[in-house]
C-alpha positions in Angstrom: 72.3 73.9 144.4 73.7 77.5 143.2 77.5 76.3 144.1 77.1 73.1 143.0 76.1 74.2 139.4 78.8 77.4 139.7 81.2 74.4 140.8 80.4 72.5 137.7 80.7 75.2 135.4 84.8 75.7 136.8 84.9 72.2 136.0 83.6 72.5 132.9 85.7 75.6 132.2 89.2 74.2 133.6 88.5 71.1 131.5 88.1 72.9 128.6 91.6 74.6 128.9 93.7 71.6 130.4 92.5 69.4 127.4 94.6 71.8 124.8 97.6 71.6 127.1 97.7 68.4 127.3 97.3 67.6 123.6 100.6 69.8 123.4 102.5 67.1 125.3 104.4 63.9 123.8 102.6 60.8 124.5 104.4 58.9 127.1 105.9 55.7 126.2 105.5 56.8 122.3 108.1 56.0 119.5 107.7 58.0 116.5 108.9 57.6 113.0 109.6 59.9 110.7 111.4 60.4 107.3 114.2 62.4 105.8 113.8 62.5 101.9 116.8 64.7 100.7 119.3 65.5 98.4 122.5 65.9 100.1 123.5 63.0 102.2 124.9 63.5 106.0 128.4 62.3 104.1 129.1 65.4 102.8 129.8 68.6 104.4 127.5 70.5 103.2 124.7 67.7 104.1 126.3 67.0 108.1 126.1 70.8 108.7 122.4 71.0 107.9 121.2 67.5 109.6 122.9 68.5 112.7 121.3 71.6 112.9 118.0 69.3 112.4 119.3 66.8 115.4 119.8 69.6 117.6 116.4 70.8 117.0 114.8 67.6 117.2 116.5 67.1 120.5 115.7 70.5 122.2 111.8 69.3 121.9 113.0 66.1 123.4 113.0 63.7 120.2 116.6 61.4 120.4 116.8 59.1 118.3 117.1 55.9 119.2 115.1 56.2 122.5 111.7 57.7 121.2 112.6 58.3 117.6 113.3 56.5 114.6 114.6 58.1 111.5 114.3 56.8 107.5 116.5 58.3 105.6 116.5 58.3 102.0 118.6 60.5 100.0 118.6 61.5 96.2 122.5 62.6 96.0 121.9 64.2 92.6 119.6 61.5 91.0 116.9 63.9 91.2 114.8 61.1 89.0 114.9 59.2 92.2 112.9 61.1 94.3 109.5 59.7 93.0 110.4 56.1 94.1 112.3 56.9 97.1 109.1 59.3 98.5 106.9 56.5 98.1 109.7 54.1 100.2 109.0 56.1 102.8 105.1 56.4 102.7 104.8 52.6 102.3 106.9 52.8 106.2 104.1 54.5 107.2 106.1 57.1 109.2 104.4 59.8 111.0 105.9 62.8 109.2 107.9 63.4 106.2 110.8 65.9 106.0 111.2 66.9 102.6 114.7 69.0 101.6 114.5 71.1 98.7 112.1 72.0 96.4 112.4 68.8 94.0 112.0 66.5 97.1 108.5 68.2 98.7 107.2 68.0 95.2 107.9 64.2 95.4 106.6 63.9 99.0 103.2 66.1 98.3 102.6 63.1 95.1 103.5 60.2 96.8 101.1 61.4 100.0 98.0 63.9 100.4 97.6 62.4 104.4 101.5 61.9 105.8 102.5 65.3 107.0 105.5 66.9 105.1 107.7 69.7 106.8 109.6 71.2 103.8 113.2 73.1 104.2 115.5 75.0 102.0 112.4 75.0 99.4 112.3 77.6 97.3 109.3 79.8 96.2 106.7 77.3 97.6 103.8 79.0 96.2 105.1 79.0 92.9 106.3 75.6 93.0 102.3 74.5 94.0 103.3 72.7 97.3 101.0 75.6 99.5 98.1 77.3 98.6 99.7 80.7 100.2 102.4 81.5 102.9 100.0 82.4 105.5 97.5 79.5 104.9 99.6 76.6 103.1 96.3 74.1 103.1 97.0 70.4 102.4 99.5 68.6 104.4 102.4 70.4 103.4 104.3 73.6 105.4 107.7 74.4 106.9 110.1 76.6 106.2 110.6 78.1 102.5 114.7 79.1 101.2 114.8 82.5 100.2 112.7 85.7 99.6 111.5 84.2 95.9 113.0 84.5 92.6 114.1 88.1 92.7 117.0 86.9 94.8 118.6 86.2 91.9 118.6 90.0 91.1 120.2 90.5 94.3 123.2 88.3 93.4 123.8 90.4 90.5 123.9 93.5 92.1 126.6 91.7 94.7 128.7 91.0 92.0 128.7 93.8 89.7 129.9 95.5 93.1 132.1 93.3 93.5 133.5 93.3 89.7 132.5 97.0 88.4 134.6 95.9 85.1 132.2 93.3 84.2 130.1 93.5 81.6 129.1 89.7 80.6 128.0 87.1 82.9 127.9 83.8 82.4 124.9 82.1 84.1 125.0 78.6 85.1 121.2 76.8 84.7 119.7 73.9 85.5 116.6 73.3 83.2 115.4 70.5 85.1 114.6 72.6 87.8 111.1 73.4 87.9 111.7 77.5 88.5 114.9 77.4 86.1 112.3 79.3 83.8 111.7 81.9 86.3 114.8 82.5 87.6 116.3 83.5 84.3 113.6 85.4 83.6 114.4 87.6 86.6 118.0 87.6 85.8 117.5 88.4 82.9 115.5 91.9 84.2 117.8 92.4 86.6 120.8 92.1 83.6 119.1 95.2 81.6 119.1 97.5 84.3 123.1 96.9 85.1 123.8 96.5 81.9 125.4 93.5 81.9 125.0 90.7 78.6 124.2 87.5 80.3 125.2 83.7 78.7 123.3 81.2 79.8 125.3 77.9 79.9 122.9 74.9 80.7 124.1 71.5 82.4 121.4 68.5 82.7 124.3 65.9 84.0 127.6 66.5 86.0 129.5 65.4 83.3 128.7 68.5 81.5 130.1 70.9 83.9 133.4 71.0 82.5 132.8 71.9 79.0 130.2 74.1 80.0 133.2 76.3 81.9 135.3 75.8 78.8 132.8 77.7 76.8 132.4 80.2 79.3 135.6 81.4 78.9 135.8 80.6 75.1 133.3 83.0 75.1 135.4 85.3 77.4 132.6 85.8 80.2 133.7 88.3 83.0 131.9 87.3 85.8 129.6 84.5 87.1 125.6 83.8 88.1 125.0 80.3 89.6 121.5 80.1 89.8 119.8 78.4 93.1 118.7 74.5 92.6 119.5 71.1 94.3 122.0 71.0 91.2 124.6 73.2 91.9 124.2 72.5 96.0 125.4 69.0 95.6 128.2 70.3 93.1 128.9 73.1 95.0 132.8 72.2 95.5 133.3 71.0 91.7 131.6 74.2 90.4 134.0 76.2 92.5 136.7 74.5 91.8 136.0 74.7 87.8 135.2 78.5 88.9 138.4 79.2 90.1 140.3 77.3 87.2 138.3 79.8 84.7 139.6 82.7 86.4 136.1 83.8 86.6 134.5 85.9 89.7 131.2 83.8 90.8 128.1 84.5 93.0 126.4 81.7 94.4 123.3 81.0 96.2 124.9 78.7 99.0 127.3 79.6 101.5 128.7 75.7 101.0 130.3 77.3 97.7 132.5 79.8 99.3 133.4 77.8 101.8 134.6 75.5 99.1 136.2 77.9 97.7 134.1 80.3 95.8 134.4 84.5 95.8 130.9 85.3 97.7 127.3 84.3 98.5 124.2 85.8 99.6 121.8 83.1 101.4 119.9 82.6 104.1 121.0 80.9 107.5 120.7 77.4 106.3 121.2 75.5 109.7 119.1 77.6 111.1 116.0 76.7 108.6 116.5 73.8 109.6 116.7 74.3 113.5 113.5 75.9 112.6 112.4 72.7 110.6 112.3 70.6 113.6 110.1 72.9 115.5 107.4 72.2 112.9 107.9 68.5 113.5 107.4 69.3 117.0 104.2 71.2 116.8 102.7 68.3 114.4 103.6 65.3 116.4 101.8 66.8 119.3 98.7 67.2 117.2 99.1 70.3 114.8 98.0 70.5 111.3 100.3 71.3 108.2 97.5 73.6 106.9 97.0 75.9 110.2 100.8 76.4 110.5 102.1 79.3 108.7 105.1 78.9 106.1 107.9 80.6 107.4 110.3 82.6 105.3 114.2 82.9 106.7 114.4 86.7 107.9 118.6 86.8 108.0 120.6 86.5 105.3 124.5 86.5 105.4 126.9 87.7 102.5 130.3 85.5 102.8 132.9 86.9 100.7 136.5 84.8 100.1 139.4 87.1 100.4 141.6 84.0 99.9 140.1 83.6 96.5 139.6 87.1 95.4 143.3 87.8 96.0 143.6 84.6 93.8 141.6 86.2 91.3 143.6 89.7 91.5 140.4 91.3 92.8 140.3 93.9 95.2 137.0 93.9 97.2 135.3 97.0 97.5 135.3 98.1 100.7 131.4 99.2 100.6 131.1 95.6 100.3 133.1 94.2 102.9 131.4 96.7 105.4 128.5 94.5 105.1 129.7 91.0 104.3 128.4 88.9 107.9 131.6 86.7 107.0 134.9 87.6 105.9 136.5 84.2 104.8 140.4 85.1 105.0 
């Protein structure tokens, strides 16, 4: 009698910690759906390099598309008006989970649904933005993986480029009002300005078409140096805004590696294919049975300075070699 009830107890007890394990698994047999609501599309380089990085995530916890995963796609590509309707495409699919790049886009997602988990990437500030209660406990159904270290990075970029230009002393920043923490990031540039010194001019585009005489009053106004604030703005214009950069004659620091490989002097971001490597392991852990609000936000720990030789030689600047000592890319 004594065994028998020790023996169900073991039972009992082994029960209790297969059941967990096995909830961990993928059902066999099981196709899921999920959506992709972004801004850049896979069609431009910027886009490709990030989405594979997803892909290759996705497929290292054994999702392929096309065998036991479907994928929606719907992309903004700088009609940020457009993320409303094209959230709601995707909850009307009734996918399983909703990948939500940038901030704009996860603010989209979190209206359209309160019950479809959404993995955010390359969001910034999500606590300020009101898509998680906090880092450490998001609540709701939204987590993932937040940008940068907040709005004070923008502080950071003009330190990097009054190193970079010693000279300077006015800075033309580049702002997209649209952008929900436009407000805020000008408001810490504009801190960070006072104790360098520096004058800032804040030159505000709502449209693309904008961009050019926007860099014609730049240097009308003979600006030195400049501040492209972070948004899904100047990510999908990345190359045009260096370009127009580099016609100014004017030393910029951006918040996107993209816009010095396109040809712009330096940036300081975090590893974006590697958020969203990290991205697809949220998927993962949700699809075999997590919740959004016990899962931690995570917050990218590496951040790389790329620096453009090519174009600073272009721009008759001479790099300081205190600078170059801790770039993480040299772009020759």
């Amino acid at each position: 009698m004594w065994c028998g009830a020790v023996g169900g107890i073991v039972t009992l007890i082994l029960s209790l910690l297969v059941a967990p394990l096995a909830a961990e698994e993928q059902q066999p047999g099981k196709v899921y759906r999920i959506g992709i609501l972004g801004n850049a599309p896979p069609t431009i380089p910027a886009g490709a390099r990030l989405y594979a990085a997803f892909a290759e995530g996705l497929r290292e916890g054994g999702y392929i598309e096309g065998e036991n995963l479907v994928i929606e796609r719907r992309f903004a590509e700088g009609h940020f008006e457009r993320f409303p309707s094209l959230a709601a495409e995707l909850v009307s699919l009734r996918v399983d989970l909703i990948l939500a790049s940038s901030t704009l886009g996860a603010l989209a997602a979190k209206q359209a649904t309160r019950l479809i988990p959404i993995v955010m990437v390359y969001v910034l500030s999500p606590v300020e933005s009101g898509l998680v209660s906090s880092l450490a406990r998001p609540g709701g159904n939204v987590t993932g993986v937040a940008f940068g270290a907040g709005l004070e990075i923008v502080g950071k970029h003009l330190e990097l480029l009054k190193e970079a230009v010693p000279q300077v002393s006015r800075v033309a920043v580049l702002s997209y009002p649209a952008y929900p923490l436009d407000a805020g990031f000008r408001r810490e540039t504009q801190a960070a300005a006072v104790l360098l010194g520096l004058t800032l001019q804040v030159y505000e585009v709502r449209d693309p078409n904008e961009l050019e005489s926007a860099f014609a009053a730049m240097t009308k106004a003979r600006a030195g140096g400049l501040l492209v604030l972070p948004n899904p703005f100047t990510f999908i214009h990345a190359r045009r805004t260096a370009d127009l950069a580099a016609k100014s004659r004017l030393p910029a620091v951006y918040p996107f590696r993209e816009s010095v490989e396109a040809g712009g002097l330096m940036a300081y971001a975090a590893n974006s294919p590697d958020m969203y490597r990290r991205a697809a392991t949220y998927v993962d852990k949700i699809l075999k049975g997590a919740k959004p609000a016990d899962l931690p936000v995570e917050q990218p720990t590496k951040f790389e300075l790329v620096i453009n030789l090519k174009t600073a030689k272009a721009l008759g600047l001479t790099i300081p070699q205190s600078l170059l000592i801790r770039a993480d890319e040299v772009i020759q």
